[in-house]
C-alpha atoms as a printed R data frame, in Angstrom:
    type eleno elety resid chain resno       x       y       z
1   ATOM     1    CA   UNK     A     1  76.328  79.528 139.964
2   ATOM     2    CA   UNK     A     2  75.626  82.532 137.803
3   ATOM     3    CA   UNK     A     3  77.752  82.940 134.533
4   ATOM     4    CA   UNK     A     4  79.596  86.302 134.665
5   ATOM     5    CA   UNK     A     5  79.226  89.166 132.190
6   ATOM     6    CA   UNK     A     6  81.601  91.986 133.012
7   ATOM     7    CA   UNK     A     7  83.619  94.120 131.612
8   ATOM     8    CA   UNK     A     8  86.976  94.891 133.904
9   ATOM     9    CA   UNK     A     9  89.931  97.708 133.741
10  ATOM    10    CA   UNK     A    10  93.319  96.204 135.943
11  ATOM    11    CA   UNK     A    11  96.029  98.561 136.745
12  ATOM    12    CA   UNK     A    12  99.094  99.016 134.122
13  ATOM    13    CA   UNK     A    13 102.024  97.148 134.070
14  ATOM    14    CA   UNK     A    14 105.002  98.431 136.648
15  ATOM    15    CA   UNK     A    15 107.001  96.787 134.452
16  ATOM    16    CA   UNK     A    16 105.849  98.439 131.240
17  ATOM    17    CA   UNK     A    17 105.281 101.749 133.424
18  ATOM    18    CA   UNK     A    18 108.721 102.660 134.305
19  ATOM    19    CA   UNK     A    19 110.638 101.960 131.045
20  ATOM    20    CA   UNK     A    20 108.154 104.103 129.822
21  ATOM    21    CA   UNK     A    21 109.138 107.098 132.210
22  ATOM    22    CA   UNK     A    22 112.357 106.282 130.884
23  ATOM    23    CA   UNK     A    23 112.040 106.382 127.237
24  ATOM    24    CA   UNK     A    24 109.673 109.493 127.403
25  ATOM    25    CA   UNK     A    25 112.256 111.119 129.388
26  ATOM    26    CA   UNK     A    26 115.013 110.399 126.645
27  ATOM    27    CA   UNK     A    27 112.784 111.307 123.516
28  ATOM    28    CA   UNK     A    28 112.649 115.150 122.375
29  ATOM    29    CA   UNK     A    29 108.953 116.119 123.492
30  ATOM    30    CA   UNK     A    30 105.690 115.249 125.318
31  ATOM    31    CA   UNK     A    31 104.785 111.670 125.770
32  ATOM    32    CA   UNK     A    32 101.252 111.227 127.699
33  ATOM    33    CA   UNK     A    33 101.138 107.652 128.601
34  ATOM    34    CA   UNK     A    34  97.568 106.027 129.504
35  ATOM    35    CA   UNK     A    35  96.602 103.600 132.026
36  ATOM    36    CA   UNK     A    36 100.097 103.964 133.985
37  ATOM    37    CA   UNK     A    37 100.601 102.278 137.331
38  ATOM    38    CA   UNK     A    38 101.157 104.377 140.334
39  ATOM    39    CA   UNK     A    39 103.358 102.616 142.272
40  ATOM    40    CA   UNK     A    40 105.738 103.428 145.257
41  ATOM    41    CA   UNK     A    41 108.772 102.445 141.931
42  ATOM    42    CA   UNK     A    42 106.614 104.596 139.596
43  ATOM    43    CA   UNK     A    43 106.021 107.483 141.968
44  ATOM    44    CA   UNK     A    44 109.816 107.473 143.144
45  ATOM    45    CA   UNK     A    45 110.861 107.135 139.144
46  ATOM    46    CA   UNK     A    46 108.616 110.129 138.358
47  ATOM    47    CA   UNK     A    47 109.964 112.389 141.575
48  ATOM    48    CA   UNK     A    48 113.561 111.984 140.240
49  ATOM    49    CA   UNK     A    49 113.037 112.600 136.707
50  ATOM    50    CA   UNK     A    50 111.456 115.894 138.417
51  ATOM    51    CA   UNK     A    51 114.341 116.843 140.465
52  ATOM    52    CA   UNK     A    52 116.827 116.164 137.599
53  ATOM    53    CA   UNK     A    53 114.668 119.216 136.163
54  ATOM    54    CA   UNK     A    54 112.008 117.629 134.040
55  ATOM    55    CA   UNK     A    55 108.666 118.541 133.872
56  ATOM    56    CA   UNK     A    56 105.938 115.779 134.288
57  ATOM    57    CA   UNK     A    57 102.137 115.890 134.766
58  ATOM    58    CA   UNK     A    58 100.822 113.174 137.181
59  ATOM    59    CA   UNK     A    59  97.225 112.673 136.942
60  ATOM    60    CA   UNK     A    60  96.633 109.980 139.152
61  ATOM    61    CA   UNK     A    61  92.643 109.821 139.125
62  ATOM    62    CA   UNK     A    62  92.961 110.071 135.488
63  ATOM    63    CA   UNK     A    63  96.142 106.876 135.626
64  ATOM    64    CA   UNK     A    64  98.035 109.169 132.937
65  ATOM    65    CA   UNK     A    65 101.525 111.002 133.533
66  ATOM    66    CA   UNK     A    66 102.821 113.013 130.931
67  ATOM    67    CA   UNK     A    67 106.518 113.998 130.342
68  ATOM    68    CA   UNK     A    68 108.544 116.442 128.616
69  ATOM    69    CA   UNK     A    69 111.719 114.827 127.396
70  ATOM    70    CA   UNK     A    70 114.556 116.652 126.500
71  ATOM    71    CA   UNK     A    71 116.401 114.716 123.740
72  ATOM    72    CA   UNK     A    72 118.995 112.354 125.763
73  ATOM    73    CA   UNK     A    73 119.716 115.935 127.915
74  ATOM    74    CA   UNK     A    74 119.274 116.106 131.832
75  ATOM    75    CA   UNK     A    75 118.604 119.336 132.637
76  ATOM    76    CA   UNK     A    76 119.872 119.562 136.493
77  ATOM    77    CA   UNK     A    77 123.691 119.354 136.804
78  ATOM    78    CA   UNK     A    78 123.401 118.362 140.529
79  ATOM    79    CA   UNK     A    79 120.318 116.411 142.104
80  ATOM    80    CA   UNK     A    80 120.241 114.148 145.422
81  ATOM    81    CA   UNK     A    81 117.956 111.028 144.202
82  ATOM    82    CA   UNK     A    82 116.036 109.076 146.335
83  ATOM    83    CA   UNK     A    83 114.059 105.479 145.778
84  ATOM    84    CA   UNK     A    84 113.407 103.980 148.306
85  ATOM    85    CA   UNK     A    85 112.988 100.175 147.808
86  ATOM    86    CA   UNK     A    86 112.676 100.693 144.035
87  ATOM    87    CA   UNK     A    87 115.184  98.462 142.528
88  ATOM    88    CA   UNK     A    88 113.932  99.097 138.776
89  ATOM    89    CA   UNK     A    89 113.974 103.198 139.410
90  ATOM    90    CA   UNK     A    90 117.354 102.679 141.028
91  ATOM    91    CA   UNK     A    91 118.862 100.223 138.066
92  ATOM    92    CA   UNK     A    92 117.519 102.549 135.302
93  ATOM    93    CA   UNK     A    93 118.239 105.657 136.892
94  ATOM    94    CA   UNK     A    94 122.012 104.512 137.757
95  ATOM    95    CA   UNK     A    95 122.512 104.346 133.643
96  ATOM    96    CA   UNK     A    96 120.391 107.184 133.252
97  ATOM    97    CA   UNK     A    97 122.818 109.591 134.695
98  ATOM    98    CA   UNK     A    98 125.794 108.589 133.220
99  ATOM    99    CA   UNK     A    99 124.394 111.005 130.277
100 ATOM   100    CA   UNK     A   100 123.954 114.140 132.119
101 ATOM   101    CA   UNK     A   101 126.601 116.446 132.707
102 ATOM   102    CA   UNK     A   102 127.538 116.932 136.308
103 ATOM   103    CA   UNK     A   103 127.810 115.096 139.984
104 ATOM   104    CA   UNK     A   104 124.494 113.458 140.975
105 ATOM   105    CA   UNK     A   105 124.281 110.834 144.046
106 ATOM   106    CA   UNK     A   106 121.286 107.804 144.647
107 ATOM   107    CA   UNK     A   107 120.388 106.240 147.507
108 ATOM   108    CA   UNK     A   108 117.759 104.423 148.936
109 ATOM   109    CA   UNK     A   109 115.656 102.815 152.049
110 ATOM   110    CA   UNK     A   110 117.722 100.236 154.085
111 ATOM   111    CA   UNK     A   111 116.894  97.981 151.779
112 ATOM   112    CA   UNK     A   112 117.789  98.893 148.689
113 ATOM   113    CA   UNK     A   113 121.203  99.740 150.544
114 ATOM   114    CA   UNK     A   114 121.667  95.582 150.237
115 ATOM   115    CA   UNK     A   115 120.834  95.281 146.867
116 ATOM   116    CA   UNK     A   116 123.276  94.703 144.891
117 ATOM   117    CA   UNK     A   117 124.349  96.714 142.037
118 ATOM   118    CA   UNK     A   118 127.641  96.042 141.042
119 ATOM   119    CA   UNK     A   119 127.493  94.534 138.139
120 ATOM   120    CA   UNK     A   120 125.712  97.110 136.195
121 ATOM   121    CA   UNK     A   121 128.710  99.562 137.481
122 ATOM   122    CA   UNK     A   122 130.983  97.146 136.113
123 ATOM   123    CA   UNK     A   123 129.338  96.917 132.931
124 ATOM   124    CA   UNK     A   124 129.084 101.071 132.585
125 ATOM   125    CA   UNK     A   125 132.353 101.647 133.461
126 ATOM   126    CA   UNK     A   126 134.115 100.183 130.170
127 ATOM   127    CA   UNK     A   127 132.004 102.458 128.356
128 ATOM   128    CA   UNK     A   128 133.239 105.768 130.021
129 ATOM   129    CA   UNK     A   129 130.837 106.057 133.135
130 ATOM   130    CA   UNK     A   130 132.036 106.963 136.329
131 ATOM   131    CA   UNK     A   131 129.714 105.481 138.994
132 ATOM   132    CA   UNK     A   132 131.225 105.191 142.759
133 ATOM   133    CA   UNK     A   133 129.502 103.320 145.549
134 ATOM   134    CA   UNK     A   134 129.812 105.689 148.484
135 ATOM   135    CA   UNK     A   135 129.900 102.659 151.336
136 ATOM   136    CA   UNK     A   136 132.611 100.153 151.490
137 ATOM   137    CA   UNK     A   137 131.479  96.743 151.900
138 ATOM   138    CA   UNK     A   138 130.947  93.289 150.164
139 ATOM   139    CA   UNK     A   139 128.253  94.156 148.473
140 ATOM   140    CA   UNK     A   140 128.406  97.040 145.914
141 ATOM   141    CA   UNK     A   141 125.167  98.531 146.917
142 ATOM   142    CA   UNK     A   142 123.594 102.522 146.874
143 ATOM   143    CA   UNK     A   143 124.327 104.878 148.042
144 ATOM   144    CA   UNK     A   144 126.070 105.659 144.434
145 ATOM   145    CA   UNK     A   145 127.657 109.173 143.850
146 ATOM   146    CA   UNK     A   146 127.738 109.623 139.309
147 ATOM   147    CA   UNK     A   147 130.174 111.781 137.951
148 ATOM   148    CA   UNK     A   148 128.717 112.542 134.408
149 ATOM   149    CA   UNK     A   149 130.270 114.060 131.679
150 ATOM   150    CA   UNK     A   150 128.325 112.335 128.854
151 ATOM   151    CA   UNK     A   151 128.813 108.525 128.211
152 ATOM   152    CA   UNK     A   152 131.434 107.753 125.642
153 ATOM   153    CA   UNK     A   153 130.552 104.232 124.249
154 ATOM   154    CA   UNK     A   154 131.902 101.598 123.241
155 ATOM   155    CA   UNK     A   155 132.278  97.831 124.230
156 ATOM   156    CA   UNK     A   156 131.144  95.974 127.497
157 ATOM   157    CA   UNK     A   157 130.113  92.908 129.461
158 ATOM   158    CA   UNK     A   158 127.437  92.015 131.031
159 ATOM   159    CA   UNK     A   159 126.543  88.399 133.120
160 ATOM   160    CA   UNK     A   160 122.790  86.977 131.428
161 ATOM   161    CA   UNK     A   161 122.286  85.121 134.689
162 ATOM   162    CA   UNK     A   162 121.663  88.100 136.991
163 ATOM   163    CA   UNK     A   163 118.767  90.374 137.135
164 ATOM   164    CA   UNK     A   164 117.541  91.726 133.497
165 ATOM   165    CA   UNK     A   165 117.419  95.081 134.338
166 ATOM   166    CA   UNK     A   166 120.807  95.755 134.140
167 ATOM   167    CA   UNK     A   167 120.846  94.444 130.498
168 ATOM   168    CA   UNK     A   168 117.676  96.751 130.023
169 ATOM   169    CA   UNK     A   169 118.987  99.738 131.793
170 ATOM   170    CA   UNK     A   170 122.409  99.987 129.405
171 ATOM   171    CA   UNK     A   171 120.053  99.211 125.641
172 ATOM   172    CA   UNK     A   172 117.794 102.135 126.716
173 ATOM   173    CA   UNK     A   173 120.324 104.764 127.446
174 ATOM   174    CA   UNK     A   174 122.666 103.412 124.767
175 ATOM   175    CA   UNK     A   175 121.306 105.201 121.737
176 ATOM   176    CA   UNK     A   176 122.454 108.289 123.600
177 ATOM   177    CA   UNK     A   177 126.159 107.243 124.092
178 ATOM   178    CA   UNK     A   178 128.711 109.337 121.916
179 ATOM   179    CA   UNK     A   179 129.658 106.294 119.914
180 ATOM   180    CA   UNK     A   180 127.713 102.619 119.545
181 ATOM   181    CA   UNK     A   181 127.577 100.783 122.369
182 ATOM   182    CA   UNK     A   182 127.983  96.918 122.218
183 ATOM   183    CA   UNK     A   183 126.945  94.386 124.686
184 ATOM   184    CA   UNK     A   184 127.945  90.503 125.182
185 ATOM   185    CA   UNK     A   185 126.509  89.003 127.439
186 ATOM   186    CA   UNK     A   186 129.085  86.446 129.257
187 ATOM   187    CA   UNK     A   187 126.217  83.958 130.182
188 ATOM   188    CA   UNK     A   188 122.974  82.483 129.178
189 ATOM   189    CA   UNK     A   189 120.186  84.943 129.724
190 ATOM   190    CA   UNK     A   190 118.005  83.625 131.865
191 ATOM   191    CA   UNK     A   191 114.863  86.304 131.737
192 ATOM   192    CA   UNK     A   192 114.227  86.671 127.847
193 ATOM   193    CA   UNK     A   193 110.492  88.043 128.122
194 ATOM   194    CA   UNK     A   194 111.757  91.263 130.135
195 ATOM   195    CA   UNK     A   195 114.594  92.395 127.797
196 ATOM   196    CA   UNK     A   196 112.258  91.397 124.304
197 ATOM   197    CA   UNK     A   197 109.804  93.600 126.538
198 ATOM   198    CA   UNK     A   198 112.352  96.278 126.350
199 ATOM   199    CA   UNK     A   199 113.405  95.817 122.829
200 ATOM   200    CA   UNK     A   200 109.865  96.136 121.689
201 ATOM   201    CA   UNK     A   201 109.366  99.095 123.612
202 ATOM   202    CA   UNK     A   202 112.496 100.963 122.368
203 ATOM   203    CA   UNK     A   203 111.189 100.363 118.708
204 ATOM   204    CA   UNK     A   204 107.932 101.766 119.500
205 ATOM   205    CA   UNK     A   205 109.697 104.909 120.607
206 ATOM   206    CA   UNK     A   206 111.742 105.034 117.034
207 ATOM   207    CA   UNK     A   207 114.972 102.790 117.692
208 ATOM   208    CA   UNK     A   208 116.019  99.438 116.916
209 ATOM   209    CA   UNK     A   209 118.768  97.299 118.323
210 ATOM   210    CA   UNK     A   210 120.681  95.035 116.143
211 ATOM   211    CA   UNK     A   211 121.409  91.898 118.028
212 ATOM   212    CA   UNK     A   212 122.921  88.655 117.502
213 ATOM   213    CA   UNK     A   213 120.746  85.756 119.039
214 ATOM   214    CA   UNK     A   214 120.706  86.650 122.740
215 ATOM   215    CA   UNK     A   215 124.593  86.944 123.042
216 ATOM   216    CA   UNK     A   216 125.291  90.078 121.811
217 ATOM   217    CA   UNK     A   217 123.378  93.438 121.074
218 ATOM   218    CA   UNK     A   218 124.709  96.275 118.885
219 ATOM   219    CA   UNK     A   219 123.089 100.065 119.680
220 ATOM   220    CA   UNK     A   220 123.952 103.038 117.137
221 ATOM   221    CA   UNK     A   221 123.058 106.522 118.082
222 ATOM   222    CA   UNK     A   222 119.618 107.214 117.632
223 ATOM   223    CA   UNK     A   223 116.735 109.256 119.296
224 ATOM   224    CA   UNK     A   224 113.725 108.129 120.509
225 ATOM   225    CA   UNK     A   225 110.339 109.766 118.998
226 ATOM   226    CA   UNK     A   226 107.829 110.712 121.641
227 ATOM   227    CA   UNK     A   227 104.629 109.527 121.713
228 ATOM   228    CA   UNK     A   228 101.179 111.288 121.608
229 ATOM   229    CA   UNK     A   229  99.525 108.367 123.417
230 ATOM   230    CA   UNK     A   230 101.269 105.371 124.501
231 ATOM   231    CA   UNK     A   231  98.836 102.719 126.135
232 ATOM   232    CA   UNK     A   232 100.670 100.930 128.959
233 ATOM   233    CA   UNK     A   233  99.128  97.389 128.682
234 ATOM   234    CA   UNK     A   234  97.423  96.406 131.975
235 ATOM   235    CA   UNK     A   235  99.409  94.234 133.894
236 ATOM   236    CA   UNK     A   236  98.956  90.321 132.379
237 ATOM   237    CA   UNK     A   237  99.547  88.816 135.929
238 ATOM   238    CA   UNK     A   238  96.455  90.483 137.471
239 ATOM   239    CA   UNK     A   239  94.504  90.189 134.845
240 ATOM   240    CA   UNK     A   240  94.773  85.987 135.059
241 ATOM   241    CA   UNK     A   241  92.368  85.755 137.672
242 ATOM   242    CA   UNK     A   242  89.869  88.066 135.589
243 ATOM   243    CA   UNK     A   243  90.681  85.546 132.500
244 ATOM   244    CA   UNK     A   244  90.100  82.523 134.819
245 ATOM   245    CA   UNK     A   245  87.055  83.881 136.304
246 ATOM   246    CA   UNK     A   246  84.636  82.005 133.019
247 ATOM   247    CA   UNK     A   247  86.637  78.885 133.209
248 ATOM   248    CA   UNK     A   248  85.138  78.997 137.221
249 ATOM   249    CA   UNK     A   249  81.692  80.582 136.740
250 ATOM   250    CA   UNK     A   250  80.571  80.291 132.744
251 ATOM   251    CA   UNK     A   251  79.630  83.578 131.136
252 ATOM   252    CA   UNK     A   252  82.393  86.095 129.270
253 ATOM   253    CA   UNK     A   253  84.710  88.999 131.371
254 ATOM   254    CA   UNK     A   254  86.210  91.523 128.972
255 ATOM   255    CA   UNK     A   255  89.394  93.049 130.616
256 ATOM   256    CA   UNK     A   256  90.378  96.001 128.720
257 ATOM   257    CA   UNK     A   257  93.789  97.761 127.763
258 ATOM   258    CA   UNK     A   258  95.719  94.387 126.655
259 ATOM   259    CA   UNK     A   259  95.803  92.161 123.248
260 ATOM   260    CA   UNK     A   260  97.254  88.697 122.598
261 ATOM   261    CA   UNK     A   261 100.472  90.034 121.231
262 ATOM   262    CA   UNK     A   262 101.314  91.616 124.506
263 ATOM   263    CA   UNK     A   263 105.032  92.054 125.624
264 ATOM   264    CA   UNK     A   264 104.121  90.275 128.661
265 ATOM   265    CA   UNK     A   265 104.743  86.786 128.835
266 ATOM   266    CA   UNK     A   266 101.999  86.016 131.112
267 ATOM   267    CA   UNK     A   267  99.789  86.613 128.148
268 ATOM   268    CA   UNK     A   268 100.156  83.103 127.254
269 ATOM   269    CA   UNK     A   269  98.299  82.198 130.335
270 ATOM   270    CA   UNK     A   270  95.325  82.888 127.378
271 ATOM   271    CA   UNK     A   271  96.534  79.423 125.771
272 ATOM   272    CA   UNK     A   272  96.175  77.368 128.480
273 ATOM   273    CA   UNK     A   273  92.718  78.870 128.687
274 ATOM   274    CA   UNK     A   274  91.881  77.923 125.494
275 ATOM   275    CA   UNK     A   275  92.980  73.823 125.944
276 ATOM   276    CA   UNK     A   276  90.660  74.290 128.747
277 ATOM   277    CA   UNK     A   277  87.205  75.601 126.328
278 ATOM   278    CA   UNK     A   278  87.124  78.631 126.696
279 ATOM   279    CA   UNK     A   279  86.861  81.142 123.875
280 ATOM   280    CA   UNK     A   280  89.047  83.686 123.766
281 ATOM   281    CA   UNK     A   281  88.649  86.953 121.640
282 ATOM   282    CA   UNK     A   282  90.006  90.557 120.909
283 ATOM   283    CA   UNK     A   283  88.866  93.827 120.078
284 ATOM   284    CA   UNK     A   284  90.213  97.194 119.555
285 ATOM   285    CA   UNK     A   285  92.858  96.584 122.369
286 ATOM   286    CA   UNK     A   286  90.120  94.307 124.721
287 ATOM   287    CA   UNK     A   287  90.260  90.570 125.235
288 ATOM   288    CA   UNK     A   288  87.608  89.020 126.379
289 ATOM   289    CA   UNK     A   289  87.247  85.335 127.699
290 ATOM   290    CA   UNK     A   290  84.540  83.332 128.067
291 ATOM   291    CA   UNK     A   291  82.800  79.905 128.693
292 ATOM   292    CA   UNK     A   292  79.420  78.475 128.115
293 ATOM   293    CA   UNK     A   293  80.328  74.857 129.469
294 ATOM   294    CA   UNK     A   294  78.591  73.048 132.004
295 ATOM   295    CA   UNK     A   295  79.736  73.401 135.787
């Protein structure tokens, strides 16, 4: 078998990608980001931030978007949102509105129509949003209609043992809430690595949560700085295999655009590597991996 030497570039994190979109749409100012995915949830995130009236520039070929955010503002006072089967685009954008000032409805394929979403309605409405299913039924699903006149603040609730996004929609449109927003969680939370993920992310654009363990987080009024660059870190999962590939063959594979310190937890896929021999180092934002065992 014939060790490997290659250098490799995987896609960006969806993950990383779309709170991203998010947090460049809420800071005052161009963001470029670099190495974004361009996903169906990506592409769907990016066509509503555009028909709530901001302007992006998608260069695909070039895996960059750049957007123009407008300080916690949404431009259009009236927009019919679409996202298909995006459940992150649909979960961030359902908080996302409650700041604008006017009547906005989301909806989605089929499928997202039996997702639920109730809880993170549940969880806005304490703190002054108005957010209405539009179909009766058991589950509180989109179609959503938003009634936005700002969102006041205050104090909520939120369950830890359903899906993180809700936690991570309300901490990144809190800063932009009249008054400080806090948030107790009523349960354990059960995915740590996505909201830290968030957290992080929301410091690199200029604002940090106070929080108390993982029971209860405290957001002031802030605004997030934009970013010149921002780097979205190639997605940890897909880059495993690359990682793997010395453990298999011998030789080294570099994958570029991700450290050690990553937000992903996947990352520490790099330990297990390293009980296994391989060496694993870093460079200017490249890891590489490799093994010079016997197979």
């Amino acid at each position: 078998m014939t060790p490997l030497h290659a250098s490799v570039r995987v896609p960006g994190s969806k993950s990383i990608t779309n709170r991203a979109l998010l947090l460049a749409a809420l800071a005052e100012g161009e963001t470029r980001l670099q190495n974004a995915l361009f996903s169906d949830d990506s592409r769907h995130f990016a066509d509503s931030l555009q028909r709530l009236g901001f302007s992006l520039l998608l260069e695909e070929n070039a895996q960059a978007m750049t957007i123009f955010g407008r300080g916690g503002k949404i431009p259009a006072p009236h927009a019919d949102l679409f996202v298909g089967n995006a459940g992150t685009a649909a979960r961030f954008l359902a908080a996302f509105l409650t700041l604008g000032r006017g009547e906005y409805t989301l909806d989605g394929d089929s499928r997202m129509r039996e997702r639920p979403i109730g809880d993170l309605l549940a969880a806005l409405a304490p703190l002054g949003a108005q957010v209405h299913p539009l179909r009766p039924g058991v589950v509180i699903a989109p179609p959503l209609l938003i009634r936005a006149d700002g969102l006041p603040g205050g104090t909520t609730t939120l369950r830890g043992d359903i899906s993180s996004q809700f936690l991570s929609a309300l901490l990144m449109v809190a800063p932009y809430a009249q008054n400080p927003v806090e948030i107790t969680l009523s349960t354990e939370l059960n995915s740590k690595p996505y909201v830290e993920m968030t957290l992080a992310m929301m410091s690199h654009f200029g604002v940090t949560v106070e929080r108390q363990g993982w029971e209860r987080f405290l957001v002031s009024p802030a605004h997030y700085q934009p970013r010149t660059a921002y780097t979205v870190e190639s997605d940890a999962s897909a880059a495993s295999y690359f990682f793997a590939a010395p453990a298999i063959c011998g030789g080294t594979v570099e994958v570029r655009d991700i450290s050690r310190p990553a937000l992903q937890g996947d990352i520490a896929f790099l330990e297990v590597l390293e009980q296994m021999g391989c060496t694993i180092t870093e460079t200017d934002f490249v890891v590489h991996a490799g093994h010079t065992g016997d197979f």
